[in-house]
C-alpha positions in Angstrom: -7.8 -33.1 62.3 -6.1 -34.9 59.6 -2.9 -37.5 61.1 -0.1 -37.8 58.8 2.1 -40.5 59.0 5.5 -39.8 56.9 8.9 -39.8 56.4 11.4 -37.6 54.5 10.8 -39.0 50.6 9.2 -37.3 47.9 6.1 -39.9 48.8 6.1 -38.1 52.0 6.8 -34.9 50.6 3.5 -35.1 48.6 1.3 -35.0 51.2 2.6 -32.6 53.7 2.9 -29.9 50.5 -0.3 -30.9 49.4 -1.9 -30.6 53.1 0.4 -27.0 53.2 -1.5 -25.6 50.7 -4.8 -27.0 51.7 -4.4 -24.6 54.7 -5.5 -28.4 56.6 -4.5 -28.6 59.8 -2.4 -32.2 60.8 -0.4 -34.0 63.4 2.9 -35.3 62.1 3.5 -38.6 62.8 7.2 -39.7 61.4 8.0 -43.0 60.8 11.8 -44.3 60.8 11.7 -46.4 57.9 15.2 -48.1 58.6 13.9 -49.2 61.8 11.0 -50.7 60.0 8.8 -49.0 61.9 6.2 -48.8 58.9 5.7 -52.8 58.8 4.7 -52.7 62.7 1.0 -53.9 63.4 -0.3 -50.6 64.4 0.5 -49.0 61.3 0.1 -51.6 58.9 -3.8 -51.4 60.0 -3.9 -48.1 58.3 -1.2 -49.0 55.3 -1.9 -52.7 54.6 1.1 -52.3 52.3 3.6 -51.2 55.3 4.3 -48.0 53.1 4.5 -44.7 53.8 2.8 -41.9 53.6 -0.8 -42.4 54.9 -3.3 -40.4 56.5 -6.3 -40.5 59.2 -9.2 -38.3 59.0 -10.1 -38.0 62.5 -13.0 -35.3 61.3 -14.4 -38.4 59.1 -14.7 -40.9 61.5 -10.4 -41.9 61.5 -11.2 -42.5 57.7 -7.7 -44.1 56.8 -6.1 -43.4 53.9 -3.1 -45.2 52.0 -1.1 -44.8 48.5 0.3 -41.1 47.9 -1.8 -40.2 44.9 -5.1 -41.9 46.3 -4.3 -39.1 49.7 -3.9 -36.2 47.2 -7.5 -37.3 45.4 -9.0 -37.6 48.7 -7.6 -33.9 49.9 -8.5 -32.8 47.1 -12.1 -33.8 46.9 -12.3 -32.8 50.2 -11.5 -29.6 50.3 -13.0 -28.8 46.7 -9.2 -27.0 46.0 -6.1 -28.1 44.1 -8.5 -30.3 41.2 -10.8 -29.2 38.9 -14.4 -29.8 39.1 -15.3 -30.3 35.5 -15.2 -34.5 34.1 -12.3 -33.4 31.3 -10.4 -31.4 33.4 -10.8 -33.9 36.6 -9.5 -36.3 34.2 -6.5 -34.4 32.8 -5.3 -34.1 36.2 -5.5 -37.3 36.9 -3.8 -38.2 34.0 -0.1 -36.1 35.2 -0.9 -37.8 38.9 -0.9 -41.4 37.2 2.3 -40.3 34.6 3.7 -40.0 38.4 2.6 -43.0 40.3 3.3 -45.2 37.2 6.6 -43.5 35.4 8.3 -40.6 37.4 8.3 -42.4 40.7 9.0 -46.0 40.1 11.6 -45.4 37.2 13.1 -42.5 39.7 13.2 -45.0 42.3 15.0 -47.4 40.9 17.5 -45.1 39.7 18.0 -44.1 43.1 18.8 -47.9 44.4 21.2 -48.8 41.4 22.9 -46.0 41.4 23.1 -44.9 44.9 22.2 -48.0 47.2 22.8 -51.2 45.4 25.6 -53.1 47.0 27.6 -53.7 43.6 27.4 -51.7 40.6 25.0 -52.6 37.9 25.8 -49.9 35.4 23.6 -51.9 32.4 20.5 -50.9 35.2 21.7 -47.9 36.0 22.0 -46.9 32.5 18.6 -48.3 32.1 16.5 -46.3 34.5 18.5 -43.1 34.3 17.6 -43.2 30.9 14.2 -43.5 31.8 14.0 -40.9 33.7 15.6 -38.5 31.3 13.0 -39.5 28.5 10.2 -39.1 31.2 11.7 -35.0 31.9 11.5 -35.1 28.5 7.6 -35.6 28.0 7.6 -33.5 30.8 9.5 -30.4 29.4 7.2 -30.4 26.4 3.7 -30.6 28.3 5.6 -27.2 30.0 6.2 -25.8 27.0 3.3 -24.1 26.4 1.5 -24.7 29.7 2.4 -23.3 32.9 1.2 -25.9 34.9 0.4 -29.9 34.0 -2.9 -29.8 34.0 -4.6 -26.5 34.3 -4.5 -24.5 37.5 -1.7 -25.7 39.7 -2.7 -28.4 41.1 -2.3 -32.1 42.8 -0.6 -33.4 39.3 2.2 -30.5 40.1 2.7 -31.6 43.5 3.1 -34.7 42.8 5.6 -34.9 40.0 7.8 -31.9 41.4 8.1 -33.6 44.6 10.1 -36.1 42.8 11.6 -34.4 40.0 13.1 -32.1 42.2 15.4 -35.1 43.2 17.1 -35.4 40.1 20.5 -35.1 41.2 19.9 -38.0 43.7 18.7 -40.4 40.7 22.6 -38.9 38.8 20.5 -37.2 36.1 20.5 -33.8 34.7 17.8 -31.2 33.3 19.9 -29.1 31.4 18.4 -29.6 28.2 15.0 -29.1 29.8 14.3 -25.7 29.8 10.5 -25.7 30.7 10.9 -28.2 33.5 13.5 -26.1 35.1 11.1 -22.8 35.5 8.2 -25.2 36.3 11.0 -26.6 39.3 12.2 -23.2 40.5 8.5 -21.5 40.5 7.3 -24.6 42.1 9.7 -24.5 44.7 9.5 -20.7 45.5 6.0 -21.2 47.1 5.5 -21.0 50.8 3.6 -23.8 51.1 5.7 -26.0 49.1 9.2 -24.9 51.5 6.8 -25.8 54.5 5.9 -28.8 53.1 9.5 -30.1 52.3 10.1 -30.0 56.0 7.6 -32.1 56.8 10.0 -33.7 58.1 12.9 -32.1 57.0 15.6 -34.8 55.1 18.7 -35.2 56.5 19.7 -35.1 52.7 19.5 -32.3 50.6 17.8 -34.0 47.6 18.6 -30.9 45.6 21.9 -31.0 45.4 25.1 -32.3 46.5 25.5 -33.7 49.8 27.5 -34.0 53.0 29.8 -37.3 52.4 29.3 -38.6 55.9 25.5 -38.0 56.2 25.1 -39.7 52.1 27.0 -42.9 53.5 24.9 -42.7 57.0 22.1 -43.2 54.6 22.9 -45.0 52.4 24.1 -47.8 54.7 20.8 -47.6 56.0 19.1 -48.2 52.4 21.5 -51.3 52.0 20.2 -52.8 54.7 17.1 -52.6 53.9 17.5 -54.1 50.5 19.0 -56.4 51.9 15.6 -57.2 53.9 13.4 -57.1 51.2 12.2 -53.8 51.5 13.5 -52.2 48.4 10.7 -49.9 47.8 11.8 -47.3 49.8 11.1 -44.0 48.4 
């Protein structure tokens, strides 16, 4: 039995779609994060980086696991499923993952704090990683132009990158001119273990579009103060 410990973030959403369509069965385990409940002792022994998501593998001797992408390798090579086997197409995969962990994520994530969270209104930054973000659709779109997934099969690298680019709206960018990454978005998202997966746990936002005034301001008071902590890594 595989434990999960998550919230509602496309970090999160990884690994519960990932495990979803591993067919692995886990206990949920969900973290608040604006209670700080992933920099308490007990967790932090599993994430040293008080981060979520991470995993235990109770059927590998509670074999803990932190950093999204490093979970997805580890499923993956688990399970023999979602990767491929061969050294050049192992490595393409990993390839979109890292385009993920190093560009997608972080540049959407701090769209997501200038231009949603931020105390005061930085528009120079918000210009800056918007902008980002749209160039990184962009290198996105034409991978998808004449492949239907990133790397191959689908795979890990899918996962990964649609759980966040599915957010777009939140980061205040569009996909219009992106053709390819739309039908790569809306196939993505029909799959029955990817709907599971997004509600694991459920967000109290709907990252896909627009969203209830009262519950956006709930949350984003909530992000302030965190910021205003230190903890500004919070997707």
């Amino acid at each position: 039995m595989i434990e999960l410990f998550t919230a509602a973030t496309p970090n999160g959403h990884k690994v519960s779609i990932a495990l979803e369509e591993l067919g692995l069965p886990y206990e949920l385990r969900v973290l608040s994060l604006s209670k700080l409940e992933q920099k308490q002792p007990g967790f932090m022994a599993i994430s040293p980086n008080g981060r979520i998501p991470a995993i235990v593998d109770h059927d590998a001797d509670d074999f803990a696991i932190f950093e999204s992408g490093a979970i997805l390798i580890y499923l993956a090579e688990k399970t023999g499923k979602l990767m491929p086997l061969d050294p050049k197409g192992r490595s393409r995969l990993i390839q979109w993952l890292m385009f993920q962990m190093g560009g997608i994520g972080p540049m959407m994530g701090q769209a997501n704090v200038f231009f949603r969270y931020f105390p005061e209104k930085i528009q120079p930054a918000i210009d800056r990683y918007q902008n980002e973000c749209t160039r990184l659709f962009g290198v996105l779109n034409e991978r998808l132009k004449d492949n239907e997934y990133l790397a191959g099969d689908y795979s890990i690298a899918d996962i990964a990158n649609w759980a966040w680019v599915r957010t777009y709206r939140w980061s205040g960018v569009g996909i219009e001119e992106f053709p390819h990454l739309k039908r790569w978005l809306a196939e993505i998202r029909a799959r029955p273990a990817v709907q599971r997966g997004i509600a694991m746990p459920a967000s109290e936002i709907n990252l896909d579009g627009p969203e209830d005034e009262k519950v956006e301001q709930d949350r984003a008071a909530d992000i302030r103060n965190m910021v205003e902590l230190g903890n500004k890594n919070i997707t």
